[in-house]
PyMOL CGO cylinders between C-alpha atoms (Angstrom):
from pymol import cmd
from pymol.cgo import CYLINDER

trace = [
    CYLINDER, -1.87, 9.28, -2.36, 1.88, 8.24, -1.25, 0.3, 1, 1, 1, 1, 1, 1,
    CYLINDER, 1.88, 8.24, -1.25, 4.10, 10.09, 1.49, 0.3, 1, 1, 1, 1, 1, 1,
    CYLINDER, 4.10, 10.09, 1.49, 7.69, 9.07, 0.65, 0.3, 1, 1, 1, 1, 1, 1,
    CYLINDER, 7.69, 9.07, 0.65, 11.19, 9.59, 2.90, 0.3, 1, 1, 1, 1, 1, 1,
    CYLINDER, 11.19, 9.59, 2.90, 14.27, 8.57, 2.03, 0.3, 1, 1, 1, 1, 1, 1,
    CYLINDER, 14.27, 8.57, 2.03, 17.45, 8.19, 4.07, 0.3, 1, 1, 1, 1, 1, 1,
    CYLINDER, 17.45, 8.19, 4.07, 20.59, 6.94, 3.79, 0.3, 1, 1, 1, 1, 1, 1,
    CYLINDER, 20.59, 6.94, 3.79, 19.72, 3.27, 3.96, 0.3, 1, 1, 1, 1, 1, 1,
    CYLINDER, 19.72, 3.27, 3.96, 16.07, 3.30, 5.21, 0.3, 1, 1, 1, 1, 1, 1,
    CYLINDER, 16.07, 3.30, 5.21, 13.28, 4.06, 2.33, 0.3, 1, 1, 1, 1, 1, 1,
    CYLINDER, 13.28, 4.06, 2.33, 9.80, 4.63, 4.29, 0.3, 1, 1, 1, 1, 1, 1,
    CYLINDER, 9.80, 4.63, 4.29, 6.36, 5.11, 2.72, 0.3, 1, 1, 1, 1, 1, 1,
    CYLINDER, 6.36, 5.11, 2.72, 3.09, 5.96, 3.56, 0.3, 1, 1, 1, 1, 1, 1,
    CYLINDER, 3.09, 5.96, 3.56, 0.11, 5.23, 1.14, 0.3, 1, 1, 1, 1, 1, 1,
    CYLINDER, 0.11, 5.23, 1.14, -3.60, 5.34, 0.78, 0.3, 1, 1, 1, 1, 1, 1,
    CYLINDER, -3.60, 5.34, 0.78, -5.47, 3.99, -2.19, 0.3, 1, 1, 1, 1, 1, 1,
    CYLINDER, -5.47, 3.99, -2.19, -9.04, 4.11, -3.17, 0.3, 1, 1, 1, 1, 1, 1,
    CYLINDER, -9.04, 4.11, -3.17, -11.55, 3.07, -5.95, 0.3, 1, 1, 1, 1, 1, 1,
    CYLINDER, -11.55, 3.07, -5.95, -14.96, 3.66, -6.39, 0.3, 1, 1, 1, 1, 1, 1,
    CYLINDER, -14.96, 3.66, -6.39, -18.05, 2.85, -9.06, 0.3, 1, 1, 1, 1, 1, 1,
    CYLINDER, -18.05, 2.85, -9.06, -19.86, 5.58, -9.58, 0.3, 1, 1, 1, 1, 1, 1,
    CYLINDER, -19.86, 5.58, -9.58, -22.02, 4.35, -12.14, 0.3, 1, 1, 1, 1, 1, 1,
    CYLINDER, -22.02, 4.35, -12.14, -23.34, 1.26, -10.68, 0.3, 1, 1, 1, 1, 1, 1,
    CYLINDER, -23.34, 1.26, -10.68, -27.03, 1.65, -8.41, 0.3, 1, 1, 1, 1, 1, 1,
    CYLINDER, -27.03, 1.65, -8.41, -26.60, 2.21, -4.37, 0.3, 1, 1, 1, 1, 1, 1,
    CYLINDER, -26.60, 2.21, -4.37, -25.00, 4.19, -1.96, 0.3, 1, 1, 1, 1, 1, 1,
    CYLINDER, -25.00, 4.19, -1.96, -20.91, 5.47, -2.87, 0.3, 1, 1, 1, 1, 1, 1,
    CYLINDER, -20.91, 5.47, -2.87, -19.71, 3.55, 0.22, 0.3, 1, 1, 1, 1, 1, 1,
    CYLINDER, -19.71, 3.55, 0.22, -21.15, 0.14, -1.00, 0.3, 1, 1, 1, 1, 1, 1,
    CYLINDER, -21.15, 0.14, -1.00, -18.89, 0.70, -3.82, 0.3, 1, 1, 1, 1, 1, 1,
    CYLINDER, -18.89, 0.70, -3.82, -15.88, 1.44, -2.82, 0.3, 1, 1, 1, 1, 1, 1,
    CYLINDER, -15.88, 1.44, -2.82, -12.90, 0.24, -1.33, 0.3, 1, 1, 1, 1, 1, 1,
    CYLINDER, -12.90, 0.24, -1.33, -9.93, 2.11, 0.35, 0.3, 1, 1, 1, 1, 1, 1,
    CYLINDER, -9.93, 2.11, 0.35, -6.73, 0.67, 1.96, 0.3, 1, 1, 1, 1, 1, 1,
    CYLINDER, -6.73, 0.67, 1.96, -3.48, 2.23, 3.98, 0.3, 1, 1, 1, 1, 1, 1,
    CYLINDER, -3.48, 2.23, 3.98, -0.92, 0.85, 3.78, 0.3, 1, 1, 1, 1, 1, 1,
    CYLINDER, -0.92, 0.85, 3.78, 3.00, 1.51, 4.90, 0.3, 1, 1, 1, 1, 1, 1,
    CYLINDER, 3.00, 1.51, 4.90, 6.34, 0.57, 3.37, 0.3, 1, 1, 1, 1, 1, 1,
    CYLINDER, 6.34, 0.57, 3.37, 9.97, -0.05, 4.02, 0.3, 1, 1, 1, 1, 1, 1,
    CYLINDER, 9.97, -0.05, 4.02, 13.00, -0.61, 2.11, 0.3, 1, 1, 1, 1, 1, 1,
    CYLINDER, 13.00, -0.61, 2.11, 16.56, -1.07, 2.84, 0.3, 1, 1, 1, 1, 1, 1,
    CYLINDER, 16.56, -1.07, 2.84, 18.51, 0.66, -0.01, 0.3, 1, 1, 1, 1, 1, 1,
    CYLINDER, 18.51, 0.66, -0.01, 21.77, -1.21, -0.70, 0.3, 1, 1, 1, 1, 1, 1,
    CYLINDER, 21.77, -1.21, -0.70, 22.25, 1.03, -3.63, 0.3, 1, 1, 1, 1, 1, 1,
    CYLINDER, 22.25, 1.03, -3.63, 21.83, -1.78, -6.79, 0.3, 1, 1, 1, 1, 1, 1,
    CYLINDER, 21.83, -1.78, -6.79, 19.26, -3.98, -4.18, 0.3, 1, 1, 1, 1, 1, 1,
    CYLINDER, 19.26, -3.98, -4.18, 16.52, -2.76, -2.09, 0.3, 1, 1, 1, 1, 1, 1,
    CYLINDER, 16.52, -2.76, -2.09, 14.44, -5.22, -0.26, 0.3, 1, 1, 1, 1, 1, 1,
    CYLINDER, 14.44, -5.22, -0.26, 11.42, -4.14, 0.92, 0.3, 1, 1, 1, 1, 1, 1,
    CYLINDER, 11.42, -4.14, 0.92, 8.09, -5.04, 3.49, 0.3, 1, 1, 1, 1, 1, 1,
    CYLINDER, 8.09, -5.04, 3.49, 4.60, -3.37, 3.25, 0.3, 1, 1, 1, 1, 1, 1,
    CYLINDER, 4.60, -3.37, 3.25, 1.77, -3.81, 5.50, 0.3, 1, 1, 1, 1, 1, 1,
    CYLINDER, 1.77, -3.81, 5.50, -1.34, -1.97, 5.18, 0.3, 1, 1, 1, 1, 1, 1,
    CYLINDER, -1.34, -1.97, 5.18, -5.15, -2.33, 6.56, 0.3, 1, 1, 1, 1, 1, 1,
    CYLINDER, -5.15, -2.33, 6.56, -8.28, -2.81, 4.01, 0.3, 1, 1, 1, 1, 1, 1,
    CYLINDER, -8.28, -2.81, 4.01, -10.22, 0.53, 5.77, 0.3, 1, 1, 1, 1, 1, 1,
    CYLINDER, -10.22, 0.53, 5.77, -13.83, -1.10, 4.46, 0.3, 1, 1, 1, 1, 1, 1,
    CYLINDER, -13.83, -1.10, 4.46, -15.38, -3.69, 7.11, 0.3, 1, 1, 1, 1, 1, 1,
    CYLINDER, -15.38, -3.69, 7.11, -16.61, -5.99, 4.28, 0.3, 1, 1, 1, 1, 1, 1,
    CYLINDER, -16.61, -5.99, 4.28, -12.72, -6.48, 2.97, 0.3, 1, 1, 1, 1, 1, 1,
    CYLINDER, -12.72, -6.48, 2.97, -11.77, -7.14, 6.72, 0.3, 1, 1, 1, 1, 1, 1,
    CYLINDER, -11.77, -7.14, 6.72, -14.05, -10.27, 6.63, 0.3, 1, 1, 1, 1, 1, 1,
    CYLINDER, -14.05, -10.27, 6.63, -11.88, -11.39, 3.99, 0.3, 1, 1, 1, 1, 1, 1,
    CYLINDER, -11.88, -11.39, 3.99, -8.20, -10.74, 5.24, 0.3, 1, 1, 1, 1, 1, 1,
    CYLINDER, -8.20, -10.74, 5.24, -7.70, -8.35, 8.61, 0.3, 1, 1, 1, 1, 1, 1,
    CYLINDER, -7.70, -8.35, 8.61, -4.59, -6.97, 7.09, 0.3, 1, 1, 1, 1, 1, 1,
    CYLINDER, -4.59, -6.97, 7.09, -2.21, -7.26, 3.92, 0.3, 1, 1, 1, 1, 1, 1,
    CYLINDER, -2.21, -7.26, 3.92, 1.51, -8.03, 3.95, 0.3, 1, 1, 1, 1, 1, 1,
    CYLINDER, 1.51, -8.03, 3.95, 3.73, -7.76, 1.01, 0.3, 1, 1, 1, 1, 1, 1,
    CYLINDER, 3.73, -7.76, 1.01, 7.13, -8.05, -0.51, 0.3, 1, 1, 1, 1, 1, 1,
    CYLINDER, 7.13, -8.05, -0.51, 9.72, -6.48, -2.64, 0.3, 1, 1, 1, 1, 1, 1,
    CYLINDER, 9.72, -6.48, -2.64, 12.82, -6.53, -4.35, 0.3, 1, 1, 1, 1, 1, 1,
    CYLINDER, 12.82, -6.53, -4.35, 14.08, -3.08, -6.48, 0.3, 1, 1, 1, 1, 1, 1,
    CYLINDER, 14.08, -3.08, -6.48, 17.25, -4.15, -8.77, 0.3, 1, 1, 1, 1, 1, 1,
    CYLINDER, 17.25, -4.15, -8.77, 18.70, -1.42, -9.93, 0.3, 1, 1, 1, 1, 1, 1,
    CYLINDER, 18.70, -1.42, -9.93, 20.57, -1.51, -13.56, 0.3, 1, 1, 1, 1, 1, 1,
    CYLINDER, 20.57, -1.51, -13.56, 22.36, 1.04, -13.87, 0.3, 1, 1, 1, 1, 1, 1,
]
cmd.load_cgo(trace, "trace")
C-alpha cells in the first residue's frame, strides 16, 4: 500500500509492504515479513533525486538491519 503527495518541488511517500507463505507449515507470523517505509524526492522536472527510509516491522529482520536507507534518481525523457 503507498500514500503519495506531490508538490511543487517536494514528492513525499508513505509505503507499507508485506509478504507472506501461506503454504509452508507454522504459524502466518513466522512467515511473513512487513516493512514501512517513507520517501522523498526533489522534483527538478527532468531529475528527481530521492531518499527512503523505512523500518523492517518483524523483530527477526531487526536482528539483521534496525532500519533500511535507500536511494534514487528519476530521469525523465521526455
Amino acid at each position: 500500500m503507498q500514500l503519495w503527495r506531490e508538490g511543487q518541488r517536494l514528492i513525499t511517500g508513505l509505503s507499507f509492504t508485506g509478504r507472506g507463505t501461506t503454504t509452508a507449515p507454522g504459524a502466518y507470523s513466522d512467515k511473513s515479513r512487513h516493512h514501512l517505509a517513507a520517501t522523498a524526492l526533489l522534483d527538478f522536472r527532468r531529475v528527481a533525486p530521492g531518499i527512503t527510509v523505512g523500518l523492517p516491522l518483524n523483530a527477526e529482520d531487526r536482528d539483521i538491519a534496525s532500519f533500511l536507507f535507500g536511494l534514487s534518481l528519476d530521469i525523465r525523457l521526455w
